[in-house]
TORKOL-873650 format. One line per 8 residues: number of its first residue (from 0); their letters; for each residue x, y, z of N, C-alpha, C. Coordinates in Angstrom, 3 decimals. Layout:
residues N
NUM	A	X:Y:Z:X:Y:Z:X:Y:Z | ...
//
This chain:
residues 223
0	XXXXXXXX	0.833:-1.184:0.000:0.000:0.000:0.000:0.884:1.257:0.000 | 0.325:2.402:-0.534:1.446:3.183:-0.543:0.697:4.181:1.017 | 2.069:5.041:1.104:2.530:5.672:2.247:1.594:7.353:2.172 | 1.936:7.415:0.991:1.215:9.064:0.635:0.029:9.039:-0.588 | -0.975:9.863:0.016:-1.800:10.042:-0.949:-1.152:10.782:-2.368 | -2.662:10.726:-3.516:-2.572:11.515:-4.235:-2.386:13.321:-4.046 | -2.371:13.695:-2.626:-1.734:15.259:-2.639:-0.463:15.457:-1.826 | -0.020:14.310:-1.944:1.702:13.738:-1.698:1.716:14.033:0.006
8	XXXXXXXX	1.072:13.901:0.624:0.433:13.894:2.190:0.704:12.439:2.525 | 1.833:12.481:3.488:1.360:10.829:4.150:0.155:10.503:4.673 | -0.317:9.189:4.461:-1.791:9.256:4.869:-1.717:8.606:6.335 | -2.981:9.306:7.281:-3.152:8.941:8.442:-4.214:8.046:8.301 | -3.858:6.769:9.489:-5.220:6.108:9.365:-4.684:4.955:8.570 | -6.055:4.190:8.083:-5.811:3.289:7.188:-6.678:3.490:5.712 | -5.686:2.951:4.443:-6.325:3.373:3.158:-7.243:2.162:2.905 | -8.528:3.071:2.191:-9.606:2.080:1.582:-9.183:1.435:0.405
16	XXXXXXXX	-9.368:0.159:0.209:-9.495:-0.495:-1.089:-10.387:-1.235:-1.706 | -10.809:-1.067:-2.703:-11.874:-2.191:-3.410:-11.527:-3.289:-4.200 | -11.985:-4.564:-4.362:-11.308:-4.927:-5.008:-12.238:-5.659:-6.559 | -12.115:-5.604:-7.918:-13.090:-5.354:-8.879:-12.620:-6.438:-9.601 | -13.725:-7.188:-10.536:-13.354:-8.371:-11.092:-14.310:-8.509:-12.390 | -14.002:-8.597:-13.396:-15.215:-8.740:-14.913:-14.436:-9.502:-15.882 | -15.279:-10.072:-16.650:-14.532:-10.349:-17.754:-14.214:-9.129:-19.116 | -15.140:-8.468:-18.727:-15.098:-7.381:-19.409:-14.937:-6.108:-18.356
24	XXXXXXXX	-13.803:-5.084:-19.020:-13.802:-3.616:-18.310:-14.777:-3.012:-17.716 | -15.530:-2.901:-18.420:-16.739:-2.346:-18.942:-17.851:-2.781:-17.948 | -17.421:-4.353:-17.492:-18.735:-4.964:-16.628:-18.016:-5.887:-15.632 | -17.610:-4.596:-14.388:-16.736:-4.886:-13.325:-17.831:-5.334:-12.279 | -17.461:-5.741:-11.550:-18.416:-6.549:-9.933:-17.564:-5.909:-9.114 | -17.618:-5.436:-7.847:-16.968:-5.149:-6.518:-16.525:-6.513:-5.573 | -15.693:-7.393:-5.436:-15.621:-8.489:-4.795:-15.815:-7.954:-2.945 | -17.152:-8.476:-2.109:-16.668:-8.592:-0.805:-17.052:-6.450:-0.825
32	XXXXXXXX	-16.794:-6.490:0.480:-16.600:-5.195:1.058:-15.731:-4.526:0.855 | -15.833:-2.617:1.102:-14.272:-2.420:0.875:-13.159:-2.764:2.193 | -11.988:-3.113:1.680:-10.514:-3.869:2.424:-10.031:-2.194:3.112 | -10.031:-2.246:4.468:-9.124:-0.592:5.058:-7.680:-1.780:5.466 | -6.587:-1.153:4.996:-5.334:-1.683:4.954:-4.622:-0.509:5.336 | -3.168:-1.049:6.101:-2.540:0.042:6.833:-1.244:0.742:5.942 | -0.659:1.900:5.378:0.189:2.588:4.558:1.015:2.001:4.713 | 1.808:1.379:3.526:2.857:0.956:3.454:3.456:-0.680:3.450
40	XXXXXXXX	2.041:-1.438:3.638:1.908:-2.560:4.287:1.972:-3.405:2.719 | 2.564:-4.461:2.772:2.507:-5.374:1.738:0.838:-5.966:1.791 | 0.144:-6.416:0.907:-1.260:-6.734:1.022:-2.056:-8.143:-0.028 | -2.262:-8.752:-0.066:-2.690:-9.816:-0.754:-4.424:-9.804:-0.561 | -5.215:-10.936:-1.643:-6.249:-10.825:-2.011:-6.758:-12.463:-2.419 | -7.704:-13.104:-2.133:-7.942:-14.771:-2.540:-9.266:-14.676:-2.863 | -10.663:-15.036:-3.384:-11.152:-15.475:-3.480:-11.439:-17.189:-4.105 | -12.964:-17.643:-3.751:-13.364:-18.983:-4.179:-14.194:-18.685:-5.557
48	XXXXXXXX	-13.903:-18.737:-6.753:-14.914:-18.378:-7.413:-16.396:-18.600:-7.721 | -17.213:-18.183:-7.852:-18.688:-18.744:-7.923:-18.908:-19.868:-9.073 | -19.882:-20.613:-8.996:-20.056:-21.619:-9.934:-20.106:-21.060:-11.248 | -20.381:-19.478:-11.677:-21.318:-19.461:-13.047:-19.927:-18.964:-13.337 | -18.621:-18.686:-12.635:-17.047:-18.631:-13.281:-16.377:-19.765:-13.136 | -16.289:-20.551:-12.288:-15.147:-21.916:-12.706:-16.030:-23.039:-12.930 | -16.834:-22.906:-14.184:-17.603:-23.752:-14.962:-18.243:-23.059:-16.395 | -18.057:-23.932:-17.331:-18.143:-23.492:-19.244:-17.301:-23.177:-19.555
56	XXXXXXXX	-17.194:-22.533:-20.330:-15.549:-22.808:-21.756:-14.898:-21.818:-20.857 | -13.099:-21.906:-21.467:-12.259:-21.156:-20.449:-12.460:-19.872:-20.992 | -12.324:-18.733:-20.070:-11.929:-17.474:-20.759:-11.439:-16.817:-19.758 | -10.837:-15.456:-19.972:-10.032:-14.498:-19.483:-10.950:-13.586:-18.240 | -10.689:-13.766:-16.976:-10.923:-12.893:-15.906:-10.227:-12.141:-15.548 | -10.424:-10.694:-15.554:-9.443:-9.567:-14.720:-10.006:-9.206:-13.581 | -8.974:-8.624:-12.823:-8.604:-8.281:-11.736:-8.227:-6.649:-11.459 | -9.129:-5.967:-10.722:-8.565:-4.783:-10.478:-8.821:-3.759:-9.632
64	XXXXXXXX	-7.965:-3.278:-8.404:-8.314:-2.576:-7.071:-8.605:-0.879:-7.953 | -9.031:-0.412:-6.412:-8.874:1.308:-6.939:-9.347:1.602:-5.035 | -7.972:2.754:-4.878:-8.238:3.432:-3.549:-9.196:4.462:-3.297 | -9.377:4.407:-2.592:-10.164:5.952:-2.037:-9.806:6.965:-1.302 | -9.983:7.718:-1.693:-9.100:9.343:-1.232:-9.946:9.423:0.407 | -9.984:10.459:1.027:-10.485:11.119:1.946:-11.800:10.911:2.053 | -12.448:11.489:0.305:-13.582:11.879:0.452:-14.969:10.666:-0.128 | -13.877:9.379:0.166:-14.562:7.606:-0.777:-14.207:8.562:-1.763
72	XXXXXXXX	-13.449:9.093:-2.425:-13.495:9.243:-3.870:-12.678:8.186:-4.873 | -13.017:7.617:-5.851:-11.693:6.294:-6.253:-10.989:7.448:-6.985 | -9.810:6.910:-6.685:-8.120:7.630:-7.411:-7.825:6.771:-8.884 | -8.975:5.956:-8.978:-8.567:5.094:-10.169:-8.343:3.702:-10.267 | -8.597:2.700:-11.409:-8.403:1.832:-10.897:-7.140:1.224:-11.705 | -6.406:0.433:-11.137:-5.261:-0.098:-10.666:-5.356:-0.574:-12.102 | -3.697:-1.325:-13.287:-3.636:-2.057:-13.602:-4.481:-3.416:-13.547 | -4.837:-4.368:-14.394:-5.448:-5.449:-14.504:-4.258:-7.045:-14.218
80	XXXXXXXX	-4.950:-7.324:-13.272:-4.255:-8.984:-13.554:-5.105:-10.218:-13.849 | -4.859:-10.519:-15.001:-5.683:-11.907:-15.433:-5.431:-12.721:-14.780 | -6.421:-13.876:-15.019:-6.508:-15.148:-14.614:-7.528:-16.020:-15.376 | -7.810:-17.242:-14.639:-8.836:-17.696:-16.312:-10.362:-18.158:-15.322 | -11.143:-18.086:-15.687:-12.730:-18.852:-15.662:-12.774:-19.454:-16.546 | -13.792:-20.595:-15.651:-14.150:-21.815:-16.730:-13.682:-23.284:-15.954 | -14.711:-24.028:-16.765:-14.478:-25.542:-15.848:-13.376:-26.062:-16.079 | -12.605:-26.804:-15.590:-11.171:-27.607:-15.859:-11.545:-28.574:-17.123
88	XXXXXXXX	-10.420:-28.811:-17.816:-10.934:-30.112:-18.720:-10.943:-31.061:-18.065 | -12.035:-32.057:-19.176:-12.101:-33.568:-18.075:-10.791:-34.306:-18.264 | -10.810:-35.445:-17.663:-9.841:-36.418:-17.609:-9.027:-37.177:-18.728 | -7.938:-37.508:-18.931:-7.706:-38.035:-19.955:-7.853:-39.813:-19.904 | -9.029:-40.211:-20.638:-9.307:-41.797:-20.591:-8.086:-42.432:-21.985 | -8.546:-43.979:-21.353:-7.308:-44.979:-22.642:-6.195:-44.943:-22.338 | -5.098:-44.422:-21.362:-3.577:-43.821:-21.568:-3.282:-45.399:-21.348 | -2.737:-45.741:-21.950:-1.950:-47.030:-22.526:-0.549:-46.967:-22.731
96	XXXXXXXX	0.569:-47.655:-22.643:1.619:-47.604:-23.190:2.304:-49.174:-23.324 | 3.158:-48.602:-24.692:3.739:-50.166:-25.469:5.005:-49.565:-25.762 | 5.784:-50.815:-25.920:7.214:-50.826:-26.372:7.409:-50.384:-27.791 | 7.940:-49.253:-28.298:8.354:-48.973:-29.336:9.989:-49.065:-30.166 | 10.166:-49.490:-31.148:11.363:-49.639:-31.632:12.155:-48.804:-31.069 | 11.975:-47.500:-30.893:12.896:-45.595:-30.190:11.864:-45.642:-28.464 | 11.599:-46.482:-28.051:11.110:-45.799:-26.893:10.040:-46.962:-26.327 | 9.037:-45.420:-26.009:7.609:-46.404:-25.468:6.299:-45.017:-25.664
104	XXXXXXXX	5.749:-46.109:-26.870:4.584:-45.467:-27.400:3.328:-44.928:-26.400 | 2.975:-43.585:-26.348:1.776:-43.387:-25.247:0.692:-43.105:-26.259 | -0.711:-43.984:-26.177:-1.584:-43.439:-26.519:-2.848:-43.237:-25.456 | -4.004:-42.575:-26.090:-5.333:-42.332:-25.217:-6.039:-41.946:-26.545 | -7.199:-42.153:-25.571:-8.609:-42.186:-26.376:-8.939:-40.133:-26.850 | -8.955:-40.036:-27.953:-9.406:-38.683:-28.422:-10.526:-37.927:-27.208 | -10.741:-36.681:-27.129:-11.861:-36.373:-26.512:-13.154:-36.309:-27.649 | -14.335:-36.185:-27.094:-14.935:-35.546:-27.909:-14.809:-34.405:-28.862
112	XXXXXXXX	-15.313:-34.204:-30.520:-14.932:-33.622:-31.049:-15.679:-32.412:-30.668 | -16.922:-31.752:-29.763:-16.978:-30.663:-29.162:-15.903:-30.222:-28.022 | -15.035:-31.033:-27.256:-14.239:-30.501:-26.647:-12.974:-30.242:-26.985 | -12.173:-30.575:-28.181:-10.919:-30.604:-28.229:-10.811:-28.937:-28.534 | -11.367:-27.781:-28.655:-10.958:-26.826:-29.019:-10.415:-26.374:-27.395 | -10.753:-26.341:-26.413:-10.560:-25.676:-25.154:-9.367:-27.051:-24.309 | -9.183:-27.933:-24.699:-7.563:-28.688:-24.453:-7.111:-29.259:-25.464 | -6.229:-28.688:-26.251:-5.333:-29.081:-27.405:-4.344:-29.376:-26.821
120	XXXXXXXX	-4.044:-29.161:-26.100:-2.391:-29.472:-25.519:-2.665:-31.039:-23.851 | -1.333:-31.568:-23.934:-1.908:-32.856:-23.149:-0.354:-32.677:-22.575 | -0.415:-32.532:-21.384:0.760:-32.793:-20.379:0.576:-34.142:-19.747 | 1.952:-35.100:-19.809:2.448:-36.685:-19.603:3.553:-36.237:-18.396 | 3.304:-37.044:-17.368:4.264:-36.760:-16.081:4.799:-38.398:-16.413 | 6.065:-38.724:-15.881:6.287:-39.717:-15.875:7.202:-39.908:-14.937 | 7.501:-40.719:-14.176:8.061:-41.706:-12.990:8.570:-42.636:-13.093 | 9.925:-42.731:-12.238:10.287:-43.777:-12.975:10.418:-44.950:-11.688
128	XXXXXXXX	10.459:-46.352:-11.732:9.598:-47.087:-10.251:10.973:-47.922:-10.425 | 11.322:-47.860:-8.880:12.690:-49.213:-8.783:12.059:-50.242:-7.575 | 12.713:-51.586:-8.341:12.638:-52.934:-7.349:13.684:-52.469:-6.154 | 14.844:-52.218:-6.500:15.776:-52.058:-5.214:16.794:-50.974:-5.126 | 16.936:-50.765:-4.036:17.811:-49.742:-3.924:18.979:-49.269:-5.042 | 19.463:-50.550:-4.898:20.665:-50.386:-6.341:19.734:-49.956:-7.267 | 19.004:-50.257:-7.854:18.393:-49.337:-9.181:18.313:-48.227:-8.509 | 17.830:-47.867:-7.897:17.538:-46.369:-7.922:19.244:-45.745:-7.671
136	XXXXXXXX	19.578:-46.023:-6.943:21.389:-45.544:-6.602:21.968:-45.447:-8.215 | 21.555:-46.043:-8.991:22.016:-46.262:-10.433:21.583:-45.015:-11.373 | 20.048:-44.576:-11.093:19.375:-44.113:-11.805:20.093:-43.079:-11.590 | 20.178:-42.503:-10.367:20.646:-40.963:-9.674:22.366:-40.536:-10.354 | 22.596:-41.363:-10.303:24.156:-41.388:-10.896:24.209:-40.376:-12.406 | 23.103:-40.397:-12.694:23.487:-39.801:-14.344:21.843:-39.185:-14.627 | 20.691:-39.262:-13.555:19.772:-38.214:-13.528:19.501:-37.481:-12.340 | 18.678:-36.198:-12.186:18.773:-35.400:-11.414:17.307:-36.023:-10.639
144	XXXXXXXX	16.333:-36.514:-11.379:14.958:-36.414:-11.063:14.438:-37.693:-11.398 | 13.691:-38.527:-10.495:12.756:-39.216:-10.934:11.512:-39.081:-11.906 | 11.319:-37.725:-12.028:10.245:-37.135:-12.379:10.545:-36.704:-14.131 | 9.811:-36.670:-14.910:10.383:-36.238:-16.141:8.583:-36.169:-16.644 | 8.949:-34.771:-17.647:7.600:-34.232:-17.934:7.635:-34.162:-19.758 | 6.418:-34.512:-20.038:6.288:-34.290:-21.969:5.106:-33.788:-21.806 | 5.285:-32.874:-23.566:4.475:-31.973:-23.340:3.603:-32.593:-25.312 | 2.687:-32.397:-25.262:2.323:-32.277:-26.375:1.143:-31.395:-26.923
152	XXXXXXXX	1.849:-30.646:-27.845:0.686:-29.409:-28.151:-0.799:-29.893:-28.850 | -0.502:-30.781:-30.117:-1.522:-31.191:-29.951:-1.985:-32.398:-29.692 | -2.580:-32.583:-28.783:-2.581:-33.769:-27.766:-4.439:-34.199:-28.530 | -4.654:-33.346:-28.075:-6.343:-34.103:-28.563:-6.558:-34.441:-30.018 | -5.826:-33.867:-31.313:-5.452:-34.433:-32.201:-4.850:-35.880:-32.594 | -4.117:-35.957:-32.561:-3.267:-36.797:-32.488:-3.008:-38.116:-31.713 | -3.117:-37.494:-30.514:-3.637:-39.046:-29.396:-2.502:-39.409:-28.958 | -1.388:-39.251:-29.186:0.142:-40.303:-28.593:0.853:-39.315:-28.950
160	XXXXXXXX	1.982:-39.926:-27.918:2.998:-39.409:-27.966:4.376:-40.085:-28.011 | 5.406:-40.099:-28.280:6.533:-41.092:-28.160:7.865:-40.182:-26.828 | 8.161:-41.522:-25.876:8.927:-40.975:-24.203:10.633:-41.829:-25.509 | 11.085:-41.051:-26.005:12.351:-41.925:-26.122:13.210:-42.335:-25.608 | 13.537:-41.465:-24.412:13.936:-40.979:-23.273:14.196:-42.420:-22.071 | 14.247:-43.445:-22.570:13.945:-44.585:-21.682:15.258:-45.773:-21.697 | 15.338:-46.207:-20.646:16.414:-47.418:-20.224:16.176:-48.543:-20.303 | 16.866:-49.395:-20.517:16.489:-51.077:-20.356:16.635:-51.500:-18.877
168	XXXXXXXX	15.811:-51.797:-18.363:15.664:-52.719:-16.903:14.900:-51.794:-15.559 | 14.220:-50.734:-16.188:13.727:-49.709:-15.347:12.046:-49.893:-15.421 | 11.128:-49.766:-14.730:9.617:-49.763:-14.889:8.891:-47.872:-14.946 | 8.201:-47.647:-16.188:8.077:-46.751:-15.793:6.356:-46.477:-15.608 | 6.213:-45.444:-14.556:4.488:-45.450:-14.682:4.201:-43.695:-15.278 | 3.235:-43.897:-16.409:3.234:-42.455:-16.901:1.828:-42.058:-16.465 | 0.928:-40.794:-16.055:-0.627:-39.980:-16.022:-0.565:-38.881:-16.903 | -1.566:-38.658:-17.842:-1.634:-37.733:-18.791:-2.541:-36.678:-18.173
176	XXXXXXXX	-2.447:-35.665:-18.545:-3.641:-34.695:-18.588:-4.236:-33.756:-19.918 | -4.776:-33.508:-19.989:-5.663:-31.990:-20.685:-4.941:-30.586:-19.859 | -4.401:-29.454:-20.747:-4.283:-28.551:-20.066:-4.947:-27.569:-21.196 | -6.104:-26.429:-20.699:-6.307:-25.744:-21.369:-5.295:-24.190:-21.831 | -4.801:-24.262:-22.448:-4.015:-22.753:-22.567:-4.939:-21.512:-23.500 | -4.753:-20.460:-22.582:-5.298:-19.550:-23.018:-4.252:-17.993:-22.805 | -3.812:-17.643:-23.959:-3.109:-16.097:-24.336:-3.891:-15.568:-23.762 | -2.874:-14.379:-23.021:-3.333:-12.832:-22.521:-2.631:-11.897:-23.358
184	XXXXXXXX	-1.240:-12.274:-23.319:-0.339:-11.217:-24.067:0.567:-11.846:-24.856 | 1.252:-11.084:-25.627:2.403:-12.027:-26.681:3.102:-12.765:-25.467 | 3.175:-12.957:-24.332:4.492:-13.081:-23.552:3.828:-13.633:-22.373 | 2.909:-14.324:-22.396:2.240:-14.913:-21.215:0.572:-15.656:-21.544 | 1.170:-16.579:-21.529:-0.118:-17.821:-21.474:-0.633:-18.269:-20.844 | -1.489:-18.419:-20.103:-2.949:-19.049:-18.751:-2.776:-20.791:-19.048 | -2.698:-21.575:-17.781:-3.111:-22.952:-18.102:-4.155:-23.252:-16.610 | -4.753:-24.039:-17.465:-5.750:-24.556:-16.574:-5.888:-26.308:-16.932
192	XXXXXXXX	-5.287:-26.684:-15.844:-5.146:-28.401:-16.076:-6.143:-29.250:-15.349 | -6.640:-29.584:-16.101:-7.701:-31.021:-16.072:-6.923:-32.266:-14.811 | -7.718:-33.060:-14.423:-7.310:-34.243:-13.478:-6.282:-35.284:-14.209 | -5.296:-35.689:-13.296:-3.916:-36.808:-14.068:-5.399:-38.052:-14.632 | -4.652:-38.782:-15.546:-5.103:-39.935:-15.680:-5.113:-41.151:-14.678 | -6.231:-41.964:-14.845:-5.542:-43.470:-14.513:-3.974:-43.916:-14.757 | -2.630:-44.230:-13.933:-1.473:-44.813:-14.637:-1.406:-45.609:-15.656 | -0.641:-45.729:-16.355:0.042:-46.635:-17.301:1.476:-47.136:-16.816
200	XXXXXXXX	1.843:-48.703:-16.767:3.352:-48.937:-16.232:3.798:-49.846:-17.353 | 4.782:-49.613:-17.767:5.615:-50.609:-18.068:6.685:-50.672:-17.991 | 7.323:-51.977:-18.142:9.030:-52.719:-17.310:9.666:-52.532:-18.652 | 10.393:-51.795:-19.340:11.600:-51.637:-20.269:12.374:-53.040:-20.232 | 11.926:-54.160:-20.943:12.703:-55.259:-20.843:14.149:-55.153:-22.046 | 15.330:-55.848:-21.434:16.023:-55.559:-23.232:15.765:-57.322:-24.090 | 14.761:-56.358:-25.462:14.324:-56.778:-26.305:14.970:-56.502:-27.463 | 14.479:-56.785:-28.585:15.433:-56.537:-29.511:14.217:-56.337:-30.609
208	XXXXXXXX	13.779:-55.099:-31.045:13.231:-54.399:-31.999:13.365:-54.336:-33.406 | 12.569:-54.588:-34.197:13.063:-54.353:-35.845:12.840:-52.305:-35.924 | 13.420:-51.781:-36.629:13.101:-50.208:-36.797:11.817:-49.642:-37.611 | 11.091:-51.170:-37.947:9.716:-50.507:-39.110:8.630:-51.002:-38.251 | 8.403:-51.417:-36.852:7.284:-51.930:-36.646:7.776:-51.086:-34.761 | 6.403:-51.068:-34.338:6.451:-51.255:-33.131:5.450:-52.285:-32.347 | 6.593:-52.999:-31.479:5.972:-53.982:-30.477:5.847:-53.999:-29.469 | 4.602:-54.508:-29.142:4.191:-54.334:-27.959:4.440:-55.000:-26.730
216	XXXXXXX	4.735:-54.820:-25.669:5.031:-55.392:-24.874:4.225:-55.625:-22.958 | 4.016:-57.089:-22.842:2.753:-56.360:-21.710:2.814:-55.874:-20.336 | 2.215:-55.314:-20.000:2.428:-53.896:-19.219:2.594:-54.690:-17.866 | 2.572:-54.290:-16.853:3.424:-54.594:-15.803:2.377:-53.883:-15.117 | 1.243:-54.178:-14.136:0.517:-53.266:-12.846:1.191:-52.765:-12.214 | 1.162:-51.235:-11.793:1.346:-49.855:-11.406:1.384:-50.633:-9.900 | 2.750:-50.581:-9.156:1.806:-51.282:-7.889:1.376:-50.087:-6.678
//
């Protein structure tokens, strides 16, 4: 909060704030009561959103305070900070995975063709699972993370993805998601991610692959 009003007067007391929310400028709401906060004070803001905003297609919510002088007069209102409304995407069903000649093939079931416009993009977390200590003491030796992330833009297109990224004698378990992305500015993109999948596991056996086919190999329960 700042220290001095608009007639460069430190302010006594505590300053009023409102805090304003629309999807449009034009058609702002007042969130809550106005906030009296003390000069100078660092200050934060949370709401829960109402059902008729974090539910239907995603779109762009702003954010924006404005103080009050002496007289409740507003001094203006503040810069905007986005954020997104709208329901999460659903779940990603089917995530399957098989042994590929370069890797291990991930597929899933398409969404509906009314939903793929609001999650085109499909984020794959993957894990990697050890029988014994020595594996894992092994793994660490030459990675930083158990954890390893793929990204695919278009995910609801397409359906799979290829992890090449993989070892012989390791089990891995992968969960997909839906993430909706939505632009604000050239330089900053909104995501709003849908629930992980059911796992997928499989044991990287060393097999021996032809380079024109991929084979499948059977999966191993997530334990």
């Amino acid at each position: 909060m700042p220290k001095k009003g608009t007639d460069r007067l430190l302010v006594n007391g505590t300053i009023a704030v409102r805090v304003w929310r629309g999807e449009e400028k034009a058609e702002l709401t007042q969130i809550g009561d106005t906030i009296h906060l003390t000069p100078g004070a660092a200050s934060s803001f949370s709401e829960d959103l109402p059902r008729a905003l974090s539910t239907g297609r995603v779109r762009r919510l702003c954010y924006f305070v404005d103080l009050l002088d002496r007289e409740s007069r507003s001094t203006g209102l503040s810069d905007y900070v986005a954020t997104i409304a709208g329901g999460p995407p659903p779940v990603v069903e089917g995530l399957r995975a098989e042994r590929a000649a370069k890797g291990v093939l991930l597929r899933w079931t398409p969404p509906p063709a009314d939903e793929e416009s609001e999650q085109t993009a499909v984020r794959i977390r993957r894990v990697v699972l050890f029988d014994t200590a020595t594996d894992e003491k092994q793994w660490l030796a030459t990675h930083s993370s158990f954890e390893h992330n793929l990204f695919v833009e278009d995910g609801t297109q397409s359906a799979h993805a290829l992890d090449n990224d993989v070892q012989d004698g390791y089990m891995y378990e992968y969960q997909a998601q839906y993430v909706a992305q939505l632009p604000v500015s050239n330089a900053v993109v909104l995501e709003l991610r849908g629930p992980f999948s059911a796992p997928a596991c499989i044991h990287i056996k060393q097999v021996v692959l032809s380079d024109s086919a991929a084979k499948s190999v059977p999966l191993s329960d997530c334990p």
